[in-house]
C-alpha positions in Angstrom: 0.0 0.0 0.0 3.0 2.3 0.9 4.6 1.5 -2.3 1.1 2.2 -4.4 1.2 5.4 -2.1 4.3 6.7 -3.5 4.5 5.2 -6.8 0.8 7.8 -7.5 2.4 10.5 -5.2 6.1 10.7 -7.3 3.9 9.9 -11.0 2.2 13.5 -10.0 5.5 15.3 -8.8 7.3 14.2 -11.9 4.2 15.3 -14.2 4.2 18.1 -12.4 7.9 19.0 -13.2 7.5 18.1 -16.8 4.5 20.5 -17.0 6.7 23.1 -15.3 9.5 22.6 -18.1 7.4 22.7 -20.8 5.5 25.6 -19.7 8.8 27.7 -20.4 10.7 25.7 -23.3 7.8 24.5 -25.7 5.4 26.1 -27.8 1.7 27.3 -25.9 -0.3 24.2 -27.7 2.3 22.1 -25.9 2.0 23.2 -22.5 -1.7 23.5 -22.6 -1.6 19.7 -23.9 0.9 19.1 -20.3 -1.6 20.9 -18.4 -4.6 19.0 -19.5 -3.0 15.5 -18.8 -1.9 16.5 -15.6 -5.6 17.8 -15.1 -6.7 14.5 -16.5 -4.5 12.7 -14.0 -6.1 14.5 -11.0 -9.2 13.6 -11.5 -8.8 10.4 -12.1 -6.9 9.8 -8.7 -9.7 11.6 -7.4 -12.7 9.6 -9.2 -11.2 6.2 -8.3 -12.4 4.3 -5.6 -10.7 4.5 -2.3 -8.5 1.5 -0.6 -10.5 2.1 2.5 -7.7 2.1 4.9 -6.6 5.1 7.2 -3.8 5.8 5.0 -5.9 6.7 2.2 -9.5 8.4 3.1 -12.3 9.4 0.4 -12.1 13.3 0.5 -15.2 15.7 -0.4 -15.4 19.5 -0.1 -19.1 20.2 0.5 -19.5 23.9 0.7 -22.3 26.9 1.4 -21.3 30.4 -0.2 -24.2 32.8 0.4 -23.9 36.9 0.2 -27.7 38.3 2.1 -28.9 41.6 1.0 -31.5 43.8 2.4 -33.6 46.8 3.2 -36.2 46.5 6.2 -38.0 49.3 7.3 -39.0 48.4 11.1 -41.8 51.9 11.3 -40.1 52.3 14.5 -38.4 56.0 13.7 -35.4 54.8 13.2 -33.6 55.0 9.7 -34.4 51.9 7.2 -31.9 48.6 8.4 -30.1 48.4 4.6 -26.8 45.7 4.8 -25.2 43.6 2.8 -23.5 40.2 4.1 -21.4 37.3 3.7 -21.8 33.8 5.1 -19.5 30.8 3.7 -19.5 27.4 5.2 -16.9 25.1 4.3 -16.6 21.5 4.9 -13.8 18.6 4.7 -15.1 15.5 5.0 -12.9 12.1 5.4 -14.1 8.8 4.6 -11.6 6.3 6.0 -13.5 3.0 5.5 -17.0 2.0 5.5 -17.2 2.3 9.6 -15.2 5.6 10.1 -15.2 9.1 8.7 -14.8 12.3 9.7 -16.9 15.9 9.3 -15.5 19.1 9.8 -17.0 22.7 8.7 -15.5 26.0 9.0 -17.8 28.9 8.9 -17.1 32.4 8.9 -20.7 34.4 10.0 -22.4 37.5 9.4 -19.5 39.3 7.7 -20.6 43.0 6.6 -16.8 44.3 5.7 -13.6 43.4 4.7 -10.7 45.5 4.3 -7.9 43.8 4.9 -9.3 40.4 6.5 -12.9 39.2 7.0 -14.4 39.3 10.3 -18.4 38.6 11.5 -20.5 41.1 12.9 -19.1 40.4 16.0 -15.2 40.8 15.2 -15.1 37.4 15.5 -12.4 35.4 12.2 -13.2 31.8 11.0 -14.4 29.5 13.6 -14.9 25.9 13.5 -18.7 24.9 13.3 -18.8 21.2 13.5 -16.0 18.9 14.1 -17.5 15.2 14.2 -16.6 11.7 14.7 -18.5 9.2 12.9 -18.1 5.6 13.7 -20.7 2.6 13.0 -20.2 -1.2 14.5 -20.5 -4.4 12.7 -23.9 -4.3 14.5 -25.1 -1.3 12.9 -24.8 1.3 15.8 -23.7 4.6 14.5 -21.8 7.1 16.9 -20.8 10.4 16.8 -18.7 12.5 18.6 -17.1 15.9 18.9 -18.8 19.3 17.7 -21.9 17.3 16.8 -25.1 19.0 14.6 -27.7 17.3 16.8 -30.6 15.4 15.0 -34.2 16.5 15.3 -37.5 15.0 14.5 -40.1 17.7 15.4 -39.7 20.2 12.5 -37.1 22.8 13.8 -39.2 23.5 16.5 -37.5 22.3 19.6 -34.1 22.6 18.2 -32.4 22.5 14.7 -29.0 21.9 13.4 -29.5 24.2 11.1 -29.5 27.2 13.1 -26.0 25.6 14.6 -27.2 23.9 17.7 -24.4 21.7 17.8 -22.5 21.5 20.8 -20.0 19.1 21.8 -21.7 16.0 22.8 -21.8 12.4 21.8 -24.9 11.2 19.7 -25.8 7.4 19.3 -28.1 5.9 16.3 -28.6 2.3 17.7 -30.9 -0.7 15.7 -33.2 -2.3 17.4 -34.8 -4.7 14.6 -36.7 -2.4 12.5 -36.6 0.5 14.8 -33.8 2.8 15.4 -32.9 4.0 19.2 -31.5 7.4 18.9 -29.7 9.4 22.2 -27.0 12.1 23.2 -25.9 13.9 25.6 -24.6 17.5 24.3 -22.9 20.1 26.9 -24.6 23.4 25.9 -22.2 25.0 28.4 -19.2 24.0 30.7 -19.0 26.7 32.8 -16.1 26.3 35.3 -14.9 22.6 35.6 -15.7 22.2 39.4 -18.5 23.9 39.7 -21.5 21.8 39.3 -24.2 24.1 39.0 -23.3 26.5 36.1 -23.3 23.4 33.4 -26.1 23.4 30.8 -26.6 19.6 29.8 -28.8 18.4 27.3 -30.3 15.2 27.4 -32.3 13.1 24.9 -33.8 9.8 23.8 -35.6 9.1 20.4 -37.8 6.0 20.0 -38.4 5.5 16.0 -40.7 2.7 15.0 -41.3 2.7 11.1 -45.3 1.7 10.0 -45.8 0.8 6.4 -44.4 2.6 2.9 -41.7 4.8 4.9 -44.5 6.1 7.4 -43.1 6.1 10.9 -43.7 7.3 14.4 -41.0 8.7 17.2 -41.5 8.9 21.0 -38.8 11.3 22.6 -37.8 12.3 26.6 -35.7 15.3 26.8 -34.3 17.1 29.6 -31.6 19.5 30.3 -30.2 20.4 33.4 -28.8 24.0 33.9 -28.2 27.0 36.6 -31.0 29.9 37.2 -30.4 33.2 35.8 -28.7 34.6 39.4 -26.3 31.5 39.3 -27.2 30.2 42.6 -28.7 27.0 41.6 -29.6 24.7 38.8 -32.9 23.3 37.8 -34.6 20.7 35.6 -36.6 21.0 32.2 -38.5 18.1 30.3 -40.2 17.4 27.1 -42.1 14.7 26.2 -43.5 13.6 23.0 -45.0 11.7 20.3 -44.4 12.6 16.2 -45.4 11.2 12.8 -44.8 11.6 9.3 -47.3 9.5 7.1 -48.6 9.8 3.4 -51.9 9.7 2.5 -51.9 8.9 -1.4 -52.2 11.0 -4.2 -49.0 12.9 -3.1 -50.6 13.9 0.1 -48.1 13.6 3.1 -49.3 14.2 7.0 -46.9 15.0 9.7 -47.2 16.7 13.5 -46.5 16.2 17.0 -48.0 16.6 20.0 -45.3 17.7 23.2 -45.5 18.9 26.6 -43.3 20.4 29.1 -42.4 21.1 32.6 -39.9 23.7 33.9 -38.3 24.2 37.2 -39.8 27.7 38.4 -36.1 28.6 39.8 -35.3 28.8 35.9 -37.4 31.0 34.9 -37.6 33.3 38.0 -41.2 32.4 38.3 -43.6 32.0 41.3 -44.3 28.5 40.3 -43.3 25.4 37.9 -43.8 26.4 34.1 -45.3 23.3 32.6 -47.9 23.3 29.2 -48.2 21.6 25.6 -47.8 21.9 22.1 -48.6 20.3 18.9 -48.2 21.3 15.1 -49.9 19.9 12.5 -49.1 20.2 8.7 -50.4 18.6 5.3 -48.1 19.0 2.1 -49.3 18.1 -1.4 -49.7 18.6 -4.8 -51.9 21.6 -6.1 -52.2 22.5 -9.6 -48.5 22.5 -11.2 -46.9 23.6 -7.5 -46.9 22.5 -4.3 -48.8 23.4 -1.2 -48.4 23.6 2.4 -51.1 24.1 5.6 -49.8 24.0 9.0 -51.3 24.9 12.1 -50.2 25.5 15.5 -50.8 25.5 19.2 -48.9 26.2 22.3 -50.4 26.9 25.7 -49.3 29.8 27.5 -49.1 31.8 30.5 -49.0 35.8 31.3 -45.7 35.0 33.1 -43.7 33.4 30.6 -44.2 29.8 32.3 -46.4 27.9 29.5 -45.1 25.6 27.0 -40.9 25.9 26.3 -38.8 23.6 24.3 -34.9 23.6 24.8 -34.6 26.6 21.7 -35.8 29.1 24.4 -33.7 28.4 26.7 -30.2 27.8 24.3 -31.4 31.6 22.6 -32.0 29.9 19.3 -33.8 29.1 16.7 -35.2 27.0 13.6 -37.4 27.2 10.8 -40.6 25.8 12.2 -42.8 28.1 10.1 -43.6 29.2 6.7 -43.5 32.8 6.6 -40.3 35.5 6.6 -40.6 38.1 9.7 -42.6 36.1 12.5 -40.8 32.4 11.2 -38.2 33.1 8.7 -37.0 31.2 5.6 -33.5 30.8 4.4 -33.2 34.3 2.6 -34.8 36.1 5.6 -32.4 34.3 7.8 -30.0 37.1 8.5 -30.0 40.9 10.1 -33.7 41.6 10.4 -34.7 38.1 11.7 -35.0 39.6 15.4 -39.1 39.1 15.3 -39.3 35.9 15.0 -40.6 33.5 17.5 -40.8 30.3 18.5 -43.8 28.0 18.6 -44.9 29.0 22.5 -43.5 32.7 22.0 -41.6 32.3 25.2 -43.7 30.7 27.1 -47.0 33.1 26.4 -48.7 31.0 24.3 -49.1 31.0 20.6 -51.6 29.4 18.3 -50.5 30.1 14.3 -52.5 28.9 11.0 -49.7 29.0 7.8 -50.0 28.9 4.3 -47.4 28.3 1.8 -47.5 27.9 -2.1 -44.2 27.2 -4.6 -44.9 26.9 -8.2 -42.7 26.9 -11.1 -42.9 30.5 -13.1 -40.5 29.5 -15.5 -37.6 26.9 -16.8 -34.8 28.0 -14.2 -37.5 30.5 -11.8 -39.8 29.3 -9.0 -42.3 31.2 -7.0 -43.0 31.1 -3.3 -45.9 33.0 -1.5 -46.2 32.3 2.2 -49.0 33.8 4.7 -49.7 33.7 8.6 -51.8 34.9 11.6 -50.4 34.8 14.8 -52.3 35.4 17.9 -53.5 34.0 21.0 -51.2 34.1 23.3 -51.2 35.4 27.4 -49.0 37.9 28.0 -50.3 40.1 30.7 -50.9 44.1 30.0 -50.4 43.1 26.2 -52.1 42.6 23.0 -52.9 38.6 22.3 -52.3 38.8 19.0 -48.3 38.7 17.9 -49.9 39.8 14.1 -49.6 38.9 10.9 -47.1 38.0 7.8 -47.0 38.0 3.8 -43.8 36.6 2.1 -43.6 36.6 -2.0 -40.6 35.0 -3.4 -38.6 33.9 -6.7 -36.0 31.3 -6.8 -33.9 32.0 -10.2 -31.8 28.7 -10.4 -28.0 29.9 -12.3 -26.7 26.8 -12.6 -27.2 23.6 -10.6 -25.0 24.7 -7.4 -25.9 28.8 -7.7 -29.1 30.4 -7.4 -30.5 34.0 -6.3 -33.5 34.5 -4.2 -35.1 37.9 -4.1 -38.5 38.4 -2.4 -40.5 40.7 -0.5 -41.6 40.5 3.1 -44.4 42.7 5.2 -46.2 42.4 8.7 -48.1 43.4 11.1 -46.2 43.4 15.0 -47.8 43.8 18.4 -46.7 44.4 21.2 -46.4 41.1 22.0 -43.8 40.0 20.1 -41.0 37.9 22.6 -38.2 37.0 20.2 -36.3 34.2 20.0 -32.9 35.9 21.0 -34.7 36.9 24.7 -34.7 34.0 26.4 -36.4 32.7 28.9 -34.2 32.4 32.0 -35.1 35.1 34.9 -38.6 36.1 33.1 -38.7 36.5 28.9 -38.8 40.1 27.5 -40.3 41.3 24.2 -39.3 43.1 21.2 -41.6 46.2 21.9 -42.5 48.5 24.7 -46.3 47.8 25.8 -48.8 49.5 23.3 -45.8 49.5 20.5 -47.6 48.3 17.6 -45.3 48.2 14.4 -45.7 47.8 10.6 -42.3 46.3 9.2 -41.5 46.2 5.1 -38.5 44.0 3.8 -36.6 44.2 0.3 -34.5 41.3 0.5 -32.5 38.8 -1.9 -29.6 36.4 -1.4 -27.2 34.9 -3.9 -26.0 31.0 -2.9 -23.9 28.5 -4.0 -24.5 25.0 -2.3 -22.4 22.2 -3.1 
């Protein structure tokens, strides 16, 4: 294996010199005709199949090169937010053999200059976003470890690894016949070493039992143990809940959850244990020459904050649970004016949402998206109980297969009970508008991606 090693590795050096030689000494037609061959040679190291040993892994570049662009005018006397930024993600995946490989993604976030080197909107430089371990046993069970993207299976809307809620943990994928035993433990935060109290420790088990034709059915425990906002003592909070994803024929596909919670009142600052439920609901299918979308949503809440929570409102972050671009967000609205929008149980206060989404081809390489919502019901004492209400119109403009450009439009209607996602929920929730605040807000948007 050494030998094949370095018999491939001195075949490029030397084809490499030659190409050098006859860059200078031979005619143009020449050297392009090197260049090519040694092109040629490249890719066919790189196309042929690996020897699946450590010494020579399968490599892939899987990448995410997006620049956001925007105008949002918040009606709030302030001068319109208008920015321009840069997200790239960049990934270098190993595969070793067929039971190990390796994941790791840089990403450099939110970057609105650059004069001399990029930094985020936070002065932070290229950070590392996942860095995983993958191994799977002659058994089948499949680990991971490291900076781990967590797996979800109740639509964004408890937690997503899409919006980077990947801590360090280890995550297990384990068969059990047909059905598939899925756990982790992920430290959210460390804290100080020997001091219990300040860790944040997620905890999670996944039960999921396939029916018939690729329907299936997942029961899930969660808890997380972590200190109260003053830092004097820690405190328990649990989900429990049933999902399901089935198709009903015709193109027609169901799938929902039904959850409920209970929260230590120390956590929240509360005069008593938050505790509540949730489900959303959501039927996808064929309409015309496009595709529709209905979902519908519940969350009990309380004027305190202490109704339905998921671990999202306590970890500050969010996923894309919804349908529409100011009060849920999209992918394109994903960026500096995303501040409004809220999770399923708004903090804690409640929510009940009814969604509609419609995407339609408009031409070969352009698709159209047109998203609606009313959001409302919720408890928050001395406020209005409607959050409001939000249009999103869209086209998709596909460059090539890896590049596209989004531009759309965006408008709603805010109350004053808006509690983003960024607030929180440790020591009390706070919202995005002083009581009595009502606000009209107006995006131009558009982003340009390449995904690979």
């Amino acid at each position: 294996m050494y030998k094949n090693k370095k018999s491939i590795a001195t075949k490029l050096i030397t084809t490499s010199i030659t190409a050098a030689i006859y860059s200078s000494a031979a005619s143009a037609d020449i050297n392009s005709d090197r260049i090519n061959d040694l092109q040629r040679q490249i890719d066919e190291l790189r196309s042929s199949p690996s020897k699946n040993t450590a010494g020579s892994p399968q490599v892939s570049f899987p990448g995410q090169y997006r620049v956001n662009f925007y105008s949002a005018d918040n009606d709030d006397g302030n001068n319109n937010q208008t920015a321009a930024r840069v997200r790239i993600r960049q990934s270098i995946d190993l595969k070793f053999d067929k039971q190990f490989k390796t994941h790791l993604q840089f990403q450099l976030n939110h970057t609105p200059s650059n004069v001399t080197a990029a930094g985020d909107k936070d002065g932070n430089d290229v950070r590392v976003r996942h860095a995983v371990m993958e191994f799977i046993s002659k058994n089948g069970t499949r680990t991971r470890a490291g900076i781990v993207p967590l797996t979800g299976y109740y639509n964004d809307a408890m937690y997503s690894q899409d919006w980077a809620y990947n801590p360090v943990a280890v995550e297990v994928f384990s068969p059990l016949g047909k059905n598939t035993l899925h756990a982790f433990a992920a430290n959210l935060n460390e804290g100080i070493e020997n001091n219990k109290i300040d860790d944040s420790v997620h905890y999670q088990v996944d039960f999921v039992m396939p029916v018939t034709g690729g329907d299936q059915l997942i029961y899930s425990m969660t808890g997380i143990n972590m200190q109260n906002a003053a830092g004097t003592q820690d405190g328990w909070h649990y989900n429990y809940g049933i999902a399901g994803k089935f198709g009903l024929g015709s193109g027609m596909k169901f799938n929902g959850f039904l959850m409920v919670s209970s929260t230590d009142a120390a956590l929240l600052g509360s005069a008593s244990d938050a505790s509540g439920y949730a489900t959303r609901l959501e039927l996808n299918g064929q309409l015309g020459n496009g595709h529709f979308g209905l979902l519908g949503s519940y969350a009990s809440g309380e004027d305190d904050g202490s109704g339905f929570l998921m671990p999202m409102a306590f970890a500050k972050t969010y996923g894309y649970w919804g349908y529409t671009g100011i009060l849920t967000v999209q992918g394109p609205t994903d960026t500096g004016f995303d501040g409004d929008g809220v999770n399923i149980s708004n903090n804690g206060y409640g929510l009940t949402s009814f969604q509609f989404k419609y995407t339609m081809p408009l031409t070969d390489n352009l698709d159209g998206h047109f998203a609606a919502g009313w959001y409302g019901n919720t408890q928050a004492a001395g406020r209005n109980n409607q959050l409001g209400t939000d249009l999103l119109a869209m086209g998709s403009y596909h460059l090539s297969q890896n590049l596209s450009l989004d531009m759309g439009a965006a408008y709603a209607q805010l109350k004053d009970s808006v509690s983003g996602y960024w607030q929180g929920v440790q020591g009390g929730a706070g919202f995005n508008q002083a009581a009595g605040e009502n606000r009209s807000k107006f995006v131009l948007f558009g982003r340009l991606q390449a995904a690979f």
